[in-house]
N, C-alpha and C positions, 0 to 999 in steps of 0.2 A: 470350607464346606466339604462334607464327604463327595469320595469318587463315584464313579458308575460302577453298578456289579452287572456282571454281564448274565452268572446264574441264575436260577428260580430263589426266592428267598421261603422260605418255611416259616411256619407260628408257634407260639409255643407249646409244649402238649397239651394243657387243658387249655381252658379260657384266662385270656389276662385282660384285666379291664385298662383302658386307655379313657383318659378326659381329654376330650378336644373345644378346645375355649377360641371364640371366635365370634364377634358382634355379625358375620357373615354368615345365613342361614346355607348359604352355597358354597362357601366353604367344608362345613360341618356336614353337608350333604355328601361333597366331594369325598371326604375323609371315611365317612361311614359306608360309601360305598366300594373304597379302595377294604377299610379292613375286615369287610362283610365276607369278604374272601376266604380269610383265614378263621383264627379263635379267638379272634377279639372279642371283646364286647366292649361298646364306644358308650361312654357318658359323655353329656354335650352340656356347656356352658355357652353361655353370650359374652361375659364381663368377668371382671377378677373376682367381686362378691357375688355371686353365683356359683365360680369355680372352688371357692373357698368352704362355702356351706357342703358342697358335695365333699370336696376331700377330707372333711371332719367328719364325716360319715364311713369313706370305704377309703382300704388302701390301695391307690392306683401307684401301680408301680412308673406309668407312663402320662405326662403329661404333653401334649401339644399345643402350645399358644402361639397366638396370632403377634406379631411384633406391637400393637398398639388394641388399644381398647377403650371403651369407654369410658371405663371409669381407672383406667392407669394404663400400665403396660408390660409385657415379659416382666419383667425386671422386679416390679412390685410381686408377682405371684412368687420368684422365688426367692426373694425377702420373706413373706408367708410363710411360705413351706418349708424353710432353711430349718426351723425349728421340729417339725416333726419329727416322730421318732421314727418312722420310714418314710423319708421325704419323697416324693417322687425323681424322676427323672425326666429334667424340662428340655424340650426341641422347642424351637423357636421358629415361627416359619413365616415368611413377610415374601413381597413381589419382589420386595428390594434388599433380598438380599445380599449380601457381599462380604469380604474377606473383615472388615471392617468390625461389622455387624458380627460374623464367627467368630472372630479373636475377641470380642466382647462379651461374647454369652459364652466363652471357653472359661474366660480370663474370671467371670464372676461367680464361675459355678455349673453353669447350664450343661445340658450333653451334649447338643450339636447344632444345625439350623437345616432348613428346608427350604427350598425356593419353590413360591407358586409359579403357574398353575403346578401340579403336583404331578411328579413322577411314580404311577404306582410303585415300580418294584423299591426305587430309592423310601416311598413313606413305610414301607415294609419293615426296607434291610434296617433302617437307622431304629424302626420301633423294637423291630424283635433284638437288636441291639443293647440299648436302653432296658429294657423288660429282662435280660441276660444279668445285664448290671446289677439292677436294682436286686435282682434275685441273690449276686454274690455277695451284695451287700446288706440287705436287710432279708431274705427270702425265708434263711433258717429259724433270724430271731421270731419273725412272724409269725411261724409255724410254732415256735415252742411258747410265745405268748399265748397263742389262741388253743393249744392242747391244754395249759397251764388254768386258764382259763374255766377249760371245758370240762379238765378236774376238778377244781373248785366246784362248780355247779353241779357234776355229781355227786362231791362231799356233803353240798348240802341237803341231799334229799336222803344220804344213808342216814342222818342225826335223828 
C-alpha cells in the first residue's frame, strides 16, 4: 500500500472523470464527497454490470472498486476492461486491506489499493496518480482519436 503524503495533493487541470463501483451507497457518498473537492467528476456504480455499461460509454481514466461485489469482484472488472483500448486504471479499496491483497492487485495488473474508512488526501494522491498514468499512456491517443473523429464529421457535411 502506498505511503502518507504529508503535502496538499492537487487535481488535474480540467475535469477527469473517476467511476467508483461500490454495492455501498456510503461508500460512494464518501468518495464523492472527498473528490468534490477537486476536478473530478465521480460516476457511480453499484456492481461489475453497471460499471461496465458506464465504461462503454466514456473514457474514465480512473477506476475505483470495492474489493468484493455483488455480482464478482475487482478482479473480474479488470478482466473486462483489460481489453479496452484506454483501459482504465483500477485502485482497489476494501476495509481489509493488506500487503497481501497489494502484491495481488500489482501482480495482476491493478494500480494500487486503498484502505477504508478513507484517507482524503491518500484517495486524492493515488487518483490524481492513476489519472497521470493513464494520461501517459492512453491520454495523447485519445485526443488524436476523437480530433480524427471530429475531422471525419466535418468531412462529411463539406460533400
Amino acid at each position: 500500500m502506498s505511503g502518507r503524503s504529508q503535502e496538499s495533493v492537487s487535481s488535474p487541470d480540467g475535469t477527469a472523470a473517476v467511476l467508483a463501483v461500490s454495492p455501498s451507497s456510503a461508500e460512494r457518498v464518501r468518495l464523492r464527497k472527498i473528490l468534490s473537492r477537486e476536478n473530478w467528476r465521480l460516476n457511480e456504480a453499484s456492481d461489475c454490470c453497471e460499471a461496465l455499461a458506464l465504461l462503454r460509454n466514456e473514457n474514465v481514466p480512473v477506476l475505483l472498486c470495492e474489493r468484493d461485489l455483488a455480482d464478482g469482484n475487482w478482479e473480474d472488472l479488470l478482466k473486462a476492461t483489460a481489453g479496452m483500448p484506454a483501459r482504465p486504471n483500477l485502485i482497489v479499496f476494501s476495509r481489509l486491506a493488506d500487503e497481501a491483497l497489494w502484491a495481488e492487485v500489482l501482480n495482476l495488473g491493478g494500480f494500487d489499493v486503498l484502505t477504508t474508512p478513507f484517507e482524503p488526501e491518500e484517495v486524492l494522491r493515488i487518483a490524481l496518480a492513476a489519472w497521470s498514468r493513464w494520461q501517459c499512456d492512453f491520454g495523447a491517443s485519445t485526443a488524436r482519436g476523437a480530433e480524427a473523429a471530429g475531422r471525419r464529421g466535418m468531412s462529411a457535411f463539406a460533400d
